[in-house]
TIVO-2410 file (N, C-alpha, C; in nm, 3 decimals):
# residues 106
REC num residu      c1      c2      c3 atome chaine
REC   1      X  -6.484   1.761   2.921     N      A
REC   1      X  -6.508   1.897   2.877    CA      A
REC   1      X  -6.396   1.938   2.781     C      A
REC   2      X  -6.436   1.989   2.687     N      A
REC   2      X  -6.325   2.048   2.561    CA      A
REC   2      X  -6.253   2.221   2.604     C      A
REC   3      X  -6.149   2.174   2.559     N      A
REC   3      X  -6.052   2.282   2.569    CA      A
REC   3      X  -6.050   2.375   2.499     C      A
REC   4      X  -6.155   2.545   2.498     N      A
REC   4      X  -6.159   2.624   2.400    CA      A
REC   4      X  -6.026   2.714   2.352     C      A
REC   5      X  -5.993   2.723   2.257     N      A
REC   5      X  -5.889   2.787   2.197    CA      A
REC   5      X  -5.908   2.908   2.136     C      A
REC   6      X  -5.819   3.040   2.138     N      A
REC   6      X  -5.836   3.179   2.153    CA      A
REC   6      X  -5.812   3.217   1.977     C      A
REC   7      X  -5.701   3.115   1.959     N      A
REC   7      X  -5.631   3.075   1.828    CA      A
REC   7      X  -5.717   3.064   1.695     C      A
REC   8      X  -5.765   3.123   1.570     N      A
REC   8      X  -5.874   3.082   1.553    CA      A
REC   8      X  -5.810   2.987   1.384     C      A
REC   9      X  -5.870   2.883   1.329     N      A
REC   9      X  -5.861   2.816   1.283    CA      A
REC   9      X  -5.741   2.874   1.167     C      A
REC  10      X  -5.651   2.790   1.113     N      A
REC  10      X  -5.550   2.834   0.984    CA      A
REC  10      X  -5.662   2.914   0.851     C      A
REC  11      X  -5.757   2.861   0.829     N      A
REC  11      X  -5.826   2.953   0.704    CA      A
REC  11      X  -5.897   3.041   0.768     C      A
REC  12      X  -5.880   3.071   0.906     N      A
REC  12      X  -5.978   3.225   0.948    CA      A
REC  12      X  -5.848   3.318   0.948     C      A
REC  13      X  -5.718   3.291   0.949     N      A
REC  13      X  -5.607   3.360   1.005    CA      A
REC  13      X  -5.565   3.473   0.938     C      A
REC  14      X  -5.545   3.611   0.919     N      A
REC  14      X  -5.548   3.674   0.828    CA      A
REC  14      X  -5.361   3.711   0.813     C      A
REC  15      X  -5.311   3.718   0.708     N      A
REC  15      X  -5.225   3.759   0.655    CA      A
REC  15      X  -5.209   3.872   0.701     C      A
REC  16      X  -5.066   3.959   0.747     N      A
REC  16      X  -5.069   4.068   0.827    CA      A
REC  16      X  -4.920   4.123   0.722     C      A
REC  17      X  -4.930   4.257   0.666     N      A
REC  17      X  -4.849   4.326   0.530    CA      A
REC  17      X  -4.768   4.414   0.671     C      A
REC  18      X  -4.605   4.399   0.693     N      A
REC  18      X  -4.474   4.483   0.765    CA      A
REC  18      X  -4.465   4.593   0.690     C      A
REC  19      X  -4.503   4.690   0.699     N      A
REC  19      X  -4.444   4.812   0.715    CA      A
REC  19      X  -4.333   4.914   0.724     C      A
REC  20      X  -4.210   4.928   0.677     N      A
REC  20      X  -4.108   4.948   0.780    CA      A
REC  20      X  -4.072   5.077   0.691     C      A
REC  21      X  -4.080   5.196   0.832     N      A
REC  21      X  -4.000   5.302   0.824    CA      A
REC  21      X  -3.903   5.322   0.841     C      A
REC  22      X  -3.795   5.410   0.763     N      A
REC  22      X  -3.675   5.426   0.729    CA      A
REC  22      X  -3.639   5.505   0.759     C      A
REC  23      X  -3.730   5.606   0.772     N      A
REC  23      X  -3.708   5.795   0.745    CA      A
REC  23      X  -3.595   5.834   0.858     C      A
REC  24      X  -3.585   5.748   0.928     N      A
REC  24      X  -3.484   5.828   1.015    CA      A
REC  24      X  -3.376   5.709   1.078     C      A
REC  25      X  -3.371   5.624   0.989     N      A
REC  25      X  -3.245   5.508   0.974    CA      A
REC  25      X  -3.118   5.603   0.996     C      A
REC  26      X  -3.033   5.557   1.059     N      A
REC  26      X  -2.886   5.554   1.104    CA      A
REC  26      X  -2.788   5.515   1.053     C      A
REC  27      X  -2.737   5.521   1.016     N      A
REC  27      X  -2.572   5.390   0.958    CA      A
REC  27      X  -2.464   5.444   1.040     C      A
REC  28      X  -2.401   5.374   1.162     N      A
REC  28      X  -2.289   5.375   1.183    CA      A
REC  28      X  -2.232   5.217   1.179     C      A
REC  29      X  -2.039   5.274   1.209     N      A
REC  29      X  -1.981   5.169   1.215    CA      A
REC  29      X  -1.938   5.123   1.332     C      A
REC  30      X  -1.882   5.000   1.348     N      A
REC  30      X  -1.878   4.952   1.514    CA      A
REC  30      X  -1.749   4.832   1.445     C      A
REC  31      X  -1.697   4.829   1.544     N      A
REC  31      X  -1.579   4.749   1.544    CA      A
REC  31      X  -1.551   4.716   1.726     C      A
REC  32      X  -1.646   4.752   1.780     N      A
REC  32      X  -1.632   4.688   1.922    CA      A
REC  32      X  -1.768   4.708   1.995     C      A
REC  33      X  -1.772   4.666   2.104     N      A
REC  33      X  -1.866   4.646   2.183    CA      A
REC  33      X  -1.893   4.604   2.327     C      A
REC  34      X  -1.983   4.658   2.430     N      A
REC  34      X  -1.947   4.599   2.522    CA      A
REC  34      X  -2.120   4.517   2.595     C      A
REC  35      X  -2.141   4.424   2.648     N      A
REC  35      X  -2.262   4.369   2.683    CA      A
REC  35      X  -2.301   4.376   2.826     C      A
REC  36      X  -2.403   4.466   2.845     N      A
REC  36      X  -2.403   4.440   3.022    CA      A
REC  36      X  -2.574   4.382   3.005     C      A
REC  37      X  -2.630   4.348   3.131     N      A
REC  37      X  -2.759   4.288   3.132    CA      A
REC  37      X  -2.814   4.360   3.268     C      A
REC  38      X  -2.961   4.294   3.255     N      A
REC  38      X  -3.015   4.343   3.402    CA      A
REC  38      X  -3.112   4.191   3.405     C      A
REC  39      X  -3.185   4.234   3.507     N      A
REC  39      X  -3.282   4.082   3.516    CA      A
REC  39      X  -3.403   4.102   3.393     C      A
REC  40      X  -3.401   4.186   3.347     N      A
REC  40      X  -3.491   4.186   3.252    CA      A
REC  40      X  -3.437   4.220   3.089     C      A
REC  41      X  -3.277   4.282   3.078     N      A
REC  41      X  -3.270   4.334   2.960    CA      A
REC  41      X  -3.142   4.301   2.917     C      A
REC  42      X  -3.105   4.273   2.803     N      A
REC  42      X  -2.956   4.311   2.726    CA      A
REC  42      X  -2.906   4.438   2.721     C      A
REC  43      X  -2.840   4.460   2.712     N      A
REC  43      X  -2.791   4.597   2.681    CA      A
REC  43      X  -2.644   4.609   2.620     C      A
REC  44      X  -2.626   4.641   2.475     N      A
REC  44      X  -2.544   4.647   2.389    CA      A
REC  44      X  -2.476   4.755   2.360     C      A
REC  45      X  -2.417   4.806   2.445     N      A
REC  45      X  -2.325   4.938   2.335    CA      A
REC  45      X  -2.215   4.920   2.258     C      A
REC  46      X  -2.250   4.981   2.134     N      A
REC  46      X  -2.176   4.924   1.984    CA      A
REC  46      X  -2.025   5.080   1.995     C      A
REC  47      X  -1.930   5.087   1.925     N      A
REC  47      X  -1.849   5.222   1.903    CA      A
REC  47      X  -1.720   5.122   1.834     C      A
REC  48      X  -1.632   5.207   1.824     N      A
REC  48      X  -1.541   5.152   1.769    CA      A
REC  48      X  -1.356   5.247   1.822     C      A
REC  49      X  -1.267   5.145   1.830     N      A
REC  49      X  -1.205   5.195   1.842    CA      A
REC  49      X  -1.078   5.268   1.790     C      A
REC  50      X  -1.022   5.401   1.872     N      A
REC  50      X  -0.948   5.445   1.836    CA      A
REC  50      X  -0.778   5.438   1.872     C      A
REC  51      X  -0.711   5.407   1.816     N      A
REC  51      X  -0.541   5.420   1.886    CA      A
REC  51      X  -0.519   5.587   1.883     C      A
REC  52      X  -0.446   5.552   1.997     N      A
REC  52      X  -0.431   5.716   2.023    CA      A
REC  52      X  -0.284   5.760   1.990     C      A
REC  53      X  -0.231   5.873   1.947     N      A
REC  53      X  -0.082   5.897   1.950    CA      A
REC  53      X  -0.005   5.862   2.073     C      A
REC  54      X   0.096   5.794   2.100     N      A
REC  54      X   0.133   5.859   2.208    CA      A
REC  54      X   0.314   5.916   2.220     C      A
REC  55      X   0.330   5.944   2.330     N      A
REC  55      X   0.485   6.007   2.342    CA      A
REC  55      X   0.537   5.936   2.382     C      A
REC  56      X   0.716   5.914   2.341     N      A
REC  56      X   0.791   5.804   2.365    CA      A
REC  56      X   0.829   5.820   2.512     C      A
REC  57      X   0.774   5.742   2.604     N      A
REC  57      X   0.792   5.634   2.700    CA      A
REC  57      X   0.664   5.624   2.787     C      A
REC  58      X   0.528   5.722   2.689     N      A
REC  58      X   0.422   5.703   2.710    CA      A
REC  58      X   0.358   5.563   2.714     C      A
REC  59      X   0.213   5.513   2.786     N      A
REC  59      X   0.195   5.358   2.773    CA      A
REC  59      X   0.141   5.466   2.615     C      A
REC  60      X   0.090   5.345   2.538     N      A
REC  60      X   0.000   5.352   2.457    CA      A
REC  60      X  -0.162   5.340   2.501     C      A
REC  61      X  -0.251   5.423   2.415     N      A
REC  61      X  -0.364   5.383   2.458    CA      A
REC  61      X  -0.435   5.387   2.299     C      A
REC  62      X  -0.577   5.325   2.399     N      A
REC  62      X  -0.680   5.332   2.249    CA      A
REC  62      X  -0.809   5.409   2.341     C      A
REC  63      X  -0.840   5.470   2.236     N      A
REC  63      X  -0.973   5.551   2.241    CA      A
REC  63      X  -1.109   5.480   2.265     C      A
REC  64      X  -1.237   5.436   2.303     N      A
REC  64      X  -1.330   5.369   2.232    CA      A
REC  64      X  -1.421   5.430   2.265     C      A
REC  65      X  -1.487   5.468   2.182     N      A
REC  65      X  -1.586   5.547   2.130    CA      A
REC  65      X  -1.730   5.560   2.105     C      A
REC  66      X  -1.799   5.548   2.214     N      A
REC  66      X  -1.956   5.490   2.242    CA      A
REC  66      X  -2.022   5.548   2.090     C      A
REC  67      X  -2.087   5.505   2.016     N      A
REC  67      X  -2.201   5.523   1.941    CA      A
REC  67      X  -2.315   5.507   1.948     C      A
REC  68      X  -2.315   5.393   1.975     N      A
REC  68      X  -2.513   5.338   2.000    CA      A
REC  68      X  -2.527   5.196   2.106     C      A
REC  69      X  -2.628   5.262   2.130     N      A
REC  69      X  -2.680   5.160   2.262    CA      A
REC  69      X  -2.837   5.073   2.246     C      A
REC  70      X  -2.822   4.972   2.229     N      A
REC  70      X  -2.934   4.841   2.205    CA      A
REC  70      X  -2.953   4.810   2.290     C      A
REC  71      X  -3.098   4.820   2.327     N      A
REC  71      X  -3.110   4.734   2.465    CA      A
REC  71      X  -3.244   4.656   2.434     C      A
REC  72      X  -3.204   4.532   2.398     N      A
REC  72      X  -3.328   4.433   2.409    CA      A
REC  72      X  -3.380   4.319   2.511     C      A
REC  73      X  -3.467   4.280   2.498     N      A
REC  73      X  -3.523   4.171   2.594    CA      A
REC  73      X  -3.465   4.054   2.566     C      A
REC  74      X  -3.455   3.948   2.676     N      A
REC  74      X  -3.391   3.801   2.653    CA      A
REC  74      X  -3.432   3.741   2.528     C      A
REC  75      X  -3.566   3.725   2.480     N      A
REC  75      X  -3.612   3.665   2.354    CA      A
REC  75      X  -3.585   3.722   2.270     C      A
REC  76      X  -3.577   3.878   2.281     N      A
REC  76      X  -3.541   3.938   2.138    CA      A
REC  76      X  -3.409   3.879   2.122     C      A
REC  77      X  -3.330   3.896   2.209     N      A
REC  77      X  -3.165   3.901   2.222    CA      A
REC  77      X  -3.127   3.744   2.166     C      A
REC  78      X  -3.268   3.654   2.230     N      A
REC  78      X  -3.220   3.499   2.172    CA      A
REC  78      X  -3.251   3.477   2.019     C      A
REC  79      X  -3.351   3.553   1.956     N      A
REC  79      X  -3.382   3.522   1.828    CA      A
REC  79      X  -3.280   3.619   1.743     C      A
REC  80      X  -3.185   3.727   1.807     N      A
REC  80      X  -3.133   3.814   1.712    CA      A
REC  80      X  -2.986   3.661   1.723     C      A
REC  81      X  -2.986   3.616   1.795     N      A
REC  81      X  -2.821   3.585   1.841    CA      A
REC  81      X  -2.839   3.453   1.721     C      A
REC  82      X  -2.978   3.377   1.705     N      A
REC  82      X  -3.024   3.293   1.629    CA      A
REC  82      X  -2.944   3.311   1.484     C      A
REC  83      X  -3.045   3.427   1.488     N      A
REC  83      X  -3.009   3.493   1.310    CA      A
REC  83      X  -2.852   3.563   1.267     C      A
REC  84      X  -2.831   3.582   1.377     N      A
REC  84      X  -2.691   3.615   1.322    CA      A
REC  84      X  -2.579   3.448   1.314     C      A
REC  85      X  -2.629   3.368   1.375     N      A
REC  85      X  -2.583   3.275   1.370    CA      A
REC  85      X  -2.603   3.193   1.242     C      A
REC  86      X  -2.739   3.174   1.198     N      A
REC  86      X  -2.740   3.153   1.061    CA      A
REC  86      X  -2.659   3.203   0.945     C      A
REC  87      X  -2.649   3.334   0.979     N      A
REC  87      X  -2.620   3.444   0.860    CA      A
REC  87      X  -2.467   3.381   0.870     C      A
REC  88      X  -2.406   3.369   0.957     N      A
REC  88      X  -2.274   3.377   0.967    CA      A
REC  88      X  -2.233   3.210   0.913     C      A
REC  89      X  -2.299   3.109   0.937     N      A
REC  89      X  -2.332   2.970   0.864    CA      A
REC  89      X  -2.291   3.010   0.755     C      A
REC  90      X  -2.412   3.059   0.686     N      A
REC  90      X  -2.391   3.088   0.520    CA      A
REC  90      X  -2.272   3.130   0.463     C      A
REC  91      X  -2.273   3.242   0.554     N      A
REC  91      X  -2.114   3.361   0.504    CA      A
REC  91      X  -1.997   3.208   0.538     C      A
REC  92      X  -1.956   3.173   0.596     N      A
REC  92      X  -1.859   3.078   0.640    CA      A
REC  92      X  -1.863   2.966   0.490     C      A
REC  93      X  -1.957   2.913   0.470     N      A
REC  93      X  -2.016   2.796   0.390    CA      A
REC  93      X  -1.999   2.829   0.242     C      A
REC  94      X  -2.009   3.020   0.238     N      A
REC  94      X  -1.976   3.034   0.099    CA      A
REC  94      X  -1.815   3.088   0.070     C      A
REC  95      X  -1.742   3.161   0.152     N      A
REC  95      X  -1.614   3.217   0.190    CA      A
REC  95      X  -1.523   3.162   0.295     C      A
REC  96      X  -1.554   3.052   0.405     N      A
REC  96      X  -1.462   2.975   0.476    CA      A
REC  96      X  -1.473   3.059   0.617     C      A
REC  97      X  -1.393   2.952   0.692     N      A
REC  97      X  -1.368   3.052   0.859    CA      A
REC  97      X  -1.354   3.194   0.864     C      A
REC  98      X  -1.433   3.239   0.982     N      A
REC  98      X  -1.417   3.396   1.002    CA      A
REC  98      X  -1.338   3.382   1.140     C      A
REC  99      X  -1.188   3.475   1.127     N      A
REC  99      X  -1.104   3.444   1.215    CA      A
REC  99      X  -1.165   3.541   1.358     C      A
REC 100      X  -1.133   3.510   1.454     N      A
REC 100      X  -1.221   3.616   1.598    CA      A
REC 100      X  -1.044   3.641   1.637     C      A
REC 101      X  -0.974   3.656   1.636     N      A
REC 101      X  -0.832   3.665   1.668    CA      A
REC 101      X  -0.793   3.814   1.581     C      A
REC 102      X  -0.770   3.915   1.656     N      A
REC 102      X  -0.794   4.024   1.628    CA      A
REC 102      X  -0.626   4.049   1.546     C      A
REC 103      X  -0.651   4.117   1.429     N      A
REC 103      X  -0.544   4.116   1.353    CA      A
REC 103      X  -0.511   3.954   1.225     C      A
REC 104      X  -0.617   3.830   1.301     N      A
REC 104      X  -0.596   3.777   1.193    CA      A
REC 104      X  -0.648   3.790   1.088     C      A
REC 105      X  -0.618   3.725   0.988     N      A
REC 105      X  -0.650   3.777   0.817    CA      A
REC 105      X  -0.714   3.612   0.790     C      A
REC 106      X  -0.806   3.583   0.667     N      A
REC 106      X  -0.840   3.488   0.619    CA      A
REC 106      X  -0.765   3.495   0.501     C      A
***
């Protein structure tokens, strides 16, 4: 007995035109981040941080500063981690090592 398929042949397949609204796009900046998960989700909050003044024989501190919160699914999270991995290939391949050592310089 043959195995029917839901899939329908490559020349029935129709070409499908993305869309993408803008109208209420965001731009912030992020210079830190922190990652928590659940059994079903990622969860990304992006902010950036601040050094704070402090008084002499104060500790020092830094500020950090929640902005935005991403929370995607494992596959999303594996195909975004994909693409940024590519992207960062290229960037490396055309400009050299990107240092993760905070304060280093290239």
């Amino acid at each position: 007995m043959a195995e029917e398929s839901n899939t329908p042949p490559p020349e029935q397949q129709q070409n499908v035109q993305l869309v993408v609204d803008d109208r209420e796009l965001r731009t912030c900046y992020s210079n830190g981040y922190f990652i928590n998960q659940t059994a079903e989700e990622v969860v990304i909050d992006f902010g950036f941080n601040l050094p704070r003044p402090s008084q002499p024989g104060q500790q020092p501190q830094v500020l950090f500063k929640l902005t935005d919160r991403i929370i995607l699914s494992y596959p999303n999270a594996k195909r975004l981690v994909g693409s940024l991995l590519q992207l960062i290939k290229r960037y490396e391949q055309q400009f050299g090592e990107i240092p993760t050592q905070p304060g280093a310089r290239r």
